[in-house]
C-alpha positions as CSV (number, residue, x, y, z in Angstrom):
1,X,-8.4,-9.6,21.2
2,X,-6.9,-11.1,24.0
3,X,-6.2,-14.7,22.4
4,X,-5.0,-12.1,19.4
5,X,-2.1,-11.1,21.9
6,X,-1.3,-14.5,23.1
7,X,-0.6,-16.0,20.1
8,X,1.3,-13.2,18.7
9,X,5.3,-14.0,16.9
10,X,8.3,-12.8,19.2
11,X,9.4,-9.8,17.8
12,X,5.8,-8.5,17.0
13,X,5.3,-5.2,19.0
14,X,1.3,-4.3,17.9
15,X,-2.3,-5.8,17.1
16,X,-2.4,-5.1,13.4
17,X,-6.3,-4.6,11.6
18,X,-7.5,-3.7,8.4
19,X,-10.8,-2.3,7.9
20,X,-13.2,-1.8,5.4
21,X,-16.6,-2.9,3.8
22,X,-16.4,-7.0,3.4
23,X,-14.1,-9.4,4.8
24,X,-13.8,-11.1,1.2
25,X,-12.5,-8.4,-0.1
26,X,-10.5,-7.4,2.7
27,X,-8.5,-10.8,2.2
28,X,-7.6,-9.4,-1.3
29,X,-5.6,-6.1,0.3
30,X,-1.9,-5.8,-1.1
31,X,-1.6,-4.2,2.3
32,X,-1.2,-7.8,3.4
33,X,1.0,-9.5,1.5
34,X,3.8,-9.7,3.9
35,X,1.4,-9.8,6.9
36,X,0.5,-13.1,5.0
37,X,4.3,-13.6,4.2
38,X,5.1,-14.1,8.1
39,X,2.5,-15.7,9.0
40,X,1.1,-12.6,10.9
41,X,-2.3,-12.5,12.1
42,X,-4.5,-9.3,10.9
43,X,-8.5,-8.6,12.3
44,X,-10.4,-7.9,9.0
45,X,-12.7,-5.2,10.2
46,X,-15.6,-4.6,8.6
47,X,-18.5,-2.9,10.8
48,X,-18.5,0.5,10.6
49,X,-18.2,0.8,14.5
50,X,-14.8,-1.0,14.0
51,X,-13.0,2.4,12.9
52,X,-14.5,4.2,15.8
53,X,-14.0,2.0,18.9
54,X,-10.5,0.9,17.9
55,X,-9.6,4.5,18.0
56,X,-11.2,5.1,21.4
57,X,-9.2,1.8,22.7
58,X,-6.0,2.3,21.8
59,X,-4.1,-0.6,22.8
60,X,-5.2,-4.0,24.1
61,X,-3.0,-6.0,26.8
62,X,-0.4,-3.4,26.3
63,X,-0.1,-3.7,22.6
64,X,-1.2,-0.8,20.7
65,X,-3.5,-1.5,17.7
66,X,-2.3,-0.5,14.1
67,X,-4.1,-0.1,11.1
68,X,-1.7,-2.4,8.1
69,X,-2.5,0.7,6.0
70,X,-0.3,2.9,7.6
71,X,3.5,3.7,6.6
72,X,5.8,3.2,9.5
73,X,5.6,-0.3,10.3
74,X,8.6,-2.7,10.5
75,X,7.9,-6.3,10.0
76,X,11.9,-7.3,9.9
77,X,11.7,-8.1,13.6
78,X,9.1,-10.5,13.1
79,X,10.9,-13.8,12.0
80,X,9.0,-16.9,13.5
81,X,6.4,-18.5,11.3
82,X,7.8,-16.7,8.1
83,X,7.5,-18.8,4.5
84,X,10.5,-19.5,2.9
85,X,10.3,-19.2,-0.7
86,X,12.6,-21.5,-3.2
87,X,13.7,-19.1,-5.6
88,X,12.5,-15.6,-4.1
89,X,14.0,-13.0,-6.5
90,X,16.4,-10.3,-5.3
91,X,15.0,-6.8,-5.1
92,X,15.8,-4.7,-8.0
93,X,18.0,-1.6,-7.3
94,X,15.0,0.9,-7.8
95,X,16.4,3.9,-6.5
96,X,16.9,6.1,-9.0
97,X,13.2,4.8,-10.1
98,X,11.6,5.9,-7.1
99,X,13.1,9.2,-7.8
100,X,11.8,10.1,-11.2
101,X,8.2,8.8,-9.6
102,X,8.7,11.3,-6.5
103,X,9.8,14.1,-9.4
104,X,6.5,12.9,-11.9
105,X,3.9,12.6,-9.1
106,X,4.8,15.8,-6.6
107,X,1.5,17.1,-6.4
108,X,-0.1,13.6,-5.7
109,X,1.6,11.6,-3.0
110,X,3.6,12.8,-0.1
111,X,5.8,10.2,-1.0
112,X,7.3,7.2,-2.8
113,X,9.2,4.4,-1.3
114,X,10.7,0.9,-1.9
115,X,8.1,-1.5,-0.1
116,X,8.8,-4.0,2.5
117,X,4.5,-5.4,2.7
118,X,4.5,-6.2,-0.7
119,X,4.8,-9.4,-2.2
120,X,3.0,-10.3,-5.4
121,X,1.5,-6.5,-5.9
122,X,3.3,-3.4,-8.2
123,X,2.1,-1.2,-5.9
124,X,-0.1,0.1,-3.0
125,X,-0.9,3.2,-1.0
126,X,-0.6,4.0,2.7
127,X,-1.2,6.9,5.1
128,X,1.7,8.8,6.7
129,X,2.4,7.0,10.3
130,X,0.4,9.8,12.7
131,X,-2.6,10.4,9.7
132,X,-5.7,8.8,9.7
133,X,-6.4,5.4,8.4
134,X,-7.7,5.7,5.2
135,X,-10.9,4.1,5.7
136,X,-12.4,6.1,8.3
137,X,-11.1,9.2,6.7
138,X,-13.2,8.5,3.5
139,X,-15.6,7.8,6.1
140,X,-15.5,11.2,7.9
141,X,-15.3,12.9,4.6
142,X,-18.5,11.2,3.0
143,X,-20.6,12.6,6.2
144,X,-19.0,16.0,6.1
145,X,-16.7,15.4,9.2
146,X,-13.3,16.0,7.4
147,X,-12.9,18.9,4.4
148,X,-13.4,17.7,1.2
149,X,-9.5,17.4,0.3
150,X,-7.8,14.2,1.2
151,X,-4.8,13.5,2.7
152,X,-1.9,13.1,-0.1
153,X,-0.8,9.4,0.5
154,X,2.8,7.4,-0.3
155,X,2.5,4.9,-2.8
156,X,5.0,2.1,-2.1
157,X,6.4,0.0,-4.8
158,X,7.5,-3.5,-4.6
159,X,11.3,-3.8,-6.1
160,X,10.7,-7.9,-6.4
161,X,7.7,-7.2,-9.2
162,X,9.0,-8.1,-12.6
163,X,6.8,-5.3,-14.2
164,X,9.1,-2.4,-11.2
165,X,12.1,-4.3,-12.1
166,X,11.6,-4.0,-15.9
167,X,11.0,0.4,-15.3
168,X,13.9,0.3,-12.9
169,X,16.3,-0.9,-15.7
170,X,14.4,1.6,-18.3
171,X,15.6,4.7,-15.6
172,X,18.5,6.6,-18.1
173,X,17.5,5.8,-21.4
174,X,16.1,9.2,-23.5
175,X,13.3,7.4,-25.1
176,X,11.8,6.3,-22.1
177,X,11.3,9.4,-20.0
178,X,7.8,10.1,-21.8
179,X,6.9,6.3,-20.5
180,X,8.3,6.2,-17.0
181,X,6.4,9.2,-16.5
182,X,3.1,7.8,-17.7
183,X,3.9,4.6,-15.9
184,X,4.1,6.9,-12.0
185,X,0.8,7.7,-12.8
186,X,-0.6,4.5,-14.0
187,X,0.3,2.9,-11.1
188,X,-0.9,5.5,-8.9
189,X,-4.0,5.1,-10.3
190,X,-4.1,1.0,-10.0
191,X,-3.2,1.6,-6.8
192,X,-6.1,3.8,-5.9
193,X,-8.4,1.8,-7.6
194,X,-7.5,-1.5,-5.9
195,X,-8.1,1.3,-2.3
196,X,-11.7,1.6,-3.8
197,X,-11.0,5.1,-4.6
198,X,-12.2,7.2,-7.3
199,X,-9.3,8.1,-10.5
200,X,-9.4,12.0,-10.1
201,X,-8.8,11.7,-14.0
202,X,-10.4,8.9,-15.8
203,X,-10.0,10.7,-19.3
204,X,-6.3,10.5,-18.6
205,X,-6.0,7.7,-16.9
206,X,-7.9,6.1,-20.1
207,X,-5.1,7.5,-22.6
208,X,-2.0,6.7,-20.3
209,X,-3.4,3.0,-20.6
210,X,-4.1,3.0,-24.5
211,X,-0.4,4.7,-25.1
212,X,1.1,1.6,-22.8
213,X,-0.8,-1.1,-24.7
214,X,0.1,0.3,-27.8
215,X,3.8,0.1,-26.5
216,X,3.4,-2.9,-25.2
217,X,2.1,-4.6,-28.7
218,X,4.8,-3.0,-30.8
């Protein structure tokens, strides 16, 4: 932890981790895409002590310790070491998207927002800066530490992904209302999937993905 500090990029104010069962898969987290962008060193976690003694630390060498699945971080101060990309494409103006999702998926997430992690994924899920990481509270929840409910969660979305960018230029057209509103929750679901969550609805989830096929093929 303390070489972690020394070698971290000016600008960068915390010790960033990710936790969860293997490190493999750990690698895979769209959490990380724009850790990995900037060249940003994250500690893949994956003891089950990890989500208990970082809590207890709290900061190392004066950097506090935060958990890349949590809303709230700014990685736009953070320049040095950051890939340039030829032809990176320019964000679509998703705005009015993100607010038919907010309107479709209310009851789900606390909110949805325009993501600055993500670089090759739709979509992901963090926790509220201030809530628990997500890990340890499925972890507290499994042994009856936490109620059964969990947290409600924001789903980010990337504007850059061709698949936002194509939904984003559907937003006003009649015809598509039925399919935007099928997509919020489709990638909700991905996104919890991809978190190792279970779909709260898999019958749903199941037709929401026929109905898109089938519009996709026609």
């Amino acid at each position: 932890l303390a070489d972690y500090a020394k070698r971290m990029k000016p600008g960068q104010e915390a010790i960033y981790f990710i936790t969860g069962d293997d490190a493999k898969a750990l690698r895979k987290s769209p959490q990380l895409e724009g850790f990995a962008a900037k060249n940003i060193e994250v500690l893949l976690l994956s003891d089950p002590i990890d989500d208990f003694w970082i809590a207890a630390a709290g900061e190392i060498e004066g950097k506090m310790l935060r958990s890349v699945t949590q809303g709230g971080i700014d990685l736009s101060k953070i320049t040095a070491g950051e890939k340039k990309t030829e032809a990176e494409k320019p964000p679509a103006d998703i705005a009015p998207l993100v607010a038919i999702f907010k309107l479709a998926l209310k009851d789900e997430v606390k909110d949805v927002r325009a993501s600055q992690r993500l670089t090759g994924s739709a979509v992901c899920l963090v926790a509220d800066q201030g809530d628990l990481d997500m890990r340890l509270e499925r972890m507290l929840r499994m042994h009856k530490q936490l109620g059964a409910d969990a947290a409600k969660r924001i789903l980010e979305i990337n504007p850059r992904h061709a698949l936002v960018a194509k939904l984003a230029a559907a937003v006003g057209k009649p015809e598509q209302a039925r399919a935007l509103d099928d997509m919020a929750h489709l990638l909700l679901d991905q996104a919890r999937i991809v978190e190792g969550e279970a779909v709260p609805d898999p019958a749903a989830f199941a037709r929401r993905l026929a109905t898109a096929l089938e519009r996709g093929l026609a």
